[in-house]
Steps between C-alpha positions, in 0.01 A plus 500: 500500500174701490428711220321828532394703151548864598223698295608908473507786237747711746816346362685645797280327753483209279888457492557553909225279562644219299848567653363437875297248428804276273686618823290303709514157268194514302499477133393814374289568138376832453245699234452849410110534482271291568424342141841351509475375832235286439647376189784396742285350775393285243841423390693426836192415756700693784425425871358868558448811330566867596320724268465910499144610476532800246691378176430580142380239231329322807468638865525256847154453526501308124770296564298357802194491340636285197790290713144363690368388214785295405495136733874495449569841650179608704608344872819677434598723835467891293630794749417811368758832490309780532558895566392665847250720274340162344389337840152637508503209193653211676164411545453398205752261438435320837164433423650374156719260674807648554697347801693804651616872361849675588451891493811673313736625603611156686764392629694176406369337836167590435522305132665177681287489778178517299597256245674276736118489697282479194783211387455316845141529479461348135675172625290437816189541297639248211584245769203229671223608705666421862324289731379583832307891577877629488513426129181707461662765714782520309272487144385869638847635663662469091211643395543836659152445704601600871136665530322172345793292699401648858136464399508148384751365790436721812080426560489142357301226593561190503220232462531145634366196287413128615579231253212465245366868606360738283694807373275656283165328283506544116207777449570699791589900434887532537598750757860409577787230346709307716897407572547158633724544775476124607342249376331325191222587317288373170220662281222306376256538249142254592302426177096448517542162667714571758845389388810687557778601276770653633646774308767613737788419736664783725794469798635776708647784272137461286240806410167365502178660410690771271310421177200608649616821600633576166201432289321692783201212553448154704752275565461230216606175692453391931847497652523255800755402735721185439677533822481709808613818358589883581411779200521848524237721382517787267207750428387563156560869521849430624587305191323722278733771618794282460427398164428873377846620666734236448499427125788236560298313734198539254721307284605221712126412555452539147775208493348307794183518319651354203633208611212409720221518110847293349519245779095508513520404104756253517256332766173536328688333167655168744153489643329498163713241328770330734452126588330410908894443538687807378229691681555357821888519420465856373341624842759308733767669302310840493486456947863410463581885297272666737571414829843295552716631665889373548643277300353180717244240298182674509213408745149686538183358705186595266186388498436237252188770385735777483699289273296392286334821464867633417507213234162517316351156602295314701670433864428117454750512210710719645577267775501230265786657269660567823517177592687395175743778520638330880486165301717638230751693805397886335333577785504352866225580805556479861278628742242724217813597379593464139868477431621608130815261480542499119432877370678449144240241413202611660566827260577306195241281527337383150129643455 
């Protein structure tokens, strides 16, 4: 059972509201200024909050204000209630972050229906990234874009990439990000000598290039082709208006870009002080996460440079360490391709 915390001075209002909404099967907990109703956010961590605007002790706009600066309560869904005389203000508490406002008087259909959307909404956004452009299409539908939707899906292009083309080169200006629609691609970094790290592994469903765009400079690593692959294009200014619109797809970037410095440290740390065979180990299994898909043993033809480049070492040992992994049955290769028949011990392995 959701539970909604019903903020509201207007006892009267406040009551009714309660009634229709306990009608309906949520759980209902409600507060009589806005003081209070942050005191019982904090308490019961509802699933959304309807909250007046004008309230003694502490109006709308301060219960938003503070709720966003709490990481327990600030992705919240908040729906304002505000009077027909205050809309000239509802301005200001979109541009604060509210979600949605209902204008009193409303109607009990008008209450359901906008915390039944704003309810629907919240899950989609907590759930995966889908693959595929749909899952980007549907990112933007939840997020109440139609204008940025239509922009982003009517007048795209779509750019074809050979295996072991480039995407993009690390220094270059960044005037767009990409979706892969198909495909695989990897991001390298190439020291003074001319030897690759890879710092990156995206499949279809994948943003690439989106860093960039956010720190508003070059592109920081050269993003190449693994396979023959299909990504989609988005302009910089496109994003940019996105980003500024949408601040619950501002967020789930926020959490892409996250994981990607968190994944990048847990590599840079195996790199730095894992064995030649946890390494190798480490980037099978990291292929296997990526890219497998079905429950089927997984197979993938790389180059024996991309691997190793993957891995942190020289190719010679590479193939070397490779070679003891089939004796030992982890690992089998047929035809380029390597075959990960033991995944439990390849991830275990001792450093």
């Amino acid at each position: 059972m959701k539970k909604i915390l019903l903020i509201e001075d207007n006892a009267t209002i406040r009551e009714n509201a309660a009634e229709i909404l306990e009608l309906a099967n949520y759980k209902v907990v409600t507060a009589e200024n806005g003081k209070l109703g942050i005191e019982t956010a904090l308490a019961e961590l509802p699933d959304l909050i309807v909250c007046d605007i004008m309230m003694p002790v502490l109006d709308g706009y301060g219960v938003l204000h503070t709720l966003h600066k709490n990481e327990s309560l600030k992705n919240i869904p908040f729906i304002f209630l505000t009077a027909k005389t205050e809309r000239s203000d509802l301005r200001r508490g979109m541009e604060m972050g509210a979600d949605d406002y209902i204008t009193k008087p409303f109607s009990g259909t008008e209450l359901l229906n906008a915390i039944e959307g704003r309810l629907k909404k919240a899950e989609l956004l907590k759930d995966e990234m889908l693959s595929g452009i749909d899952g980007f299409n549907k990112l933007l539908a939840v997020s109440g874009s139609k204008d940025a939707l239509e922009t982003l899906t009517t007048d795209r292009d779509i750019n074809k990439y050979k295996k072991k083309q480039t995407i993009y080169n690390e220094g270059n200006r960044a005037a767009r990000m990409f979706f892969i629609v198909k495909g695989k691609v990897k991001t390298y970094k190439t020291n003074e000598d001319g030897k690759e790290l890879v710092v990156g592994l995206f499949s279809e469903g994948d943003f690439l290039g989106y860093l960039a765009l956010l720190e508003g400079g070059s592109f920081k690593e050269t993003a190449e082709a693994i396979e023959d692959s299909e990504l989609a294009v988005i302009p910089k200014e496109d994003f940019d208006e996105l980003m500024n619109s949408n601040p619950m797809v501002s967020h789930r970037f926020i959490q892409l870009l996250a994981k990607n410095v968190t994944d990048m440290e847990n590599q840079l740390l195996g790199l730095a002080y894992n064995s030649l065979r946890k390494k190798v180990a480490d980037a099978l299994i990291n292929l296997q996460k990526k890219f497998q898909k079905g429950t089927e043993p997984f197979a993938i033809n790389i180059s024996r440079e991309n691997l190793a480049s993957i891995a942190g070492t020289a190719t010679e040992s590479l193939i070397r360490t490779l070679g003891d992994f089939r004796t030992e049955k982890l690992i089998d290769i047929k035809d380029g391709n390597i075959i990960v028949l033991n995944e439990k011990k390849l991830e275990n392995l001792i450093n």
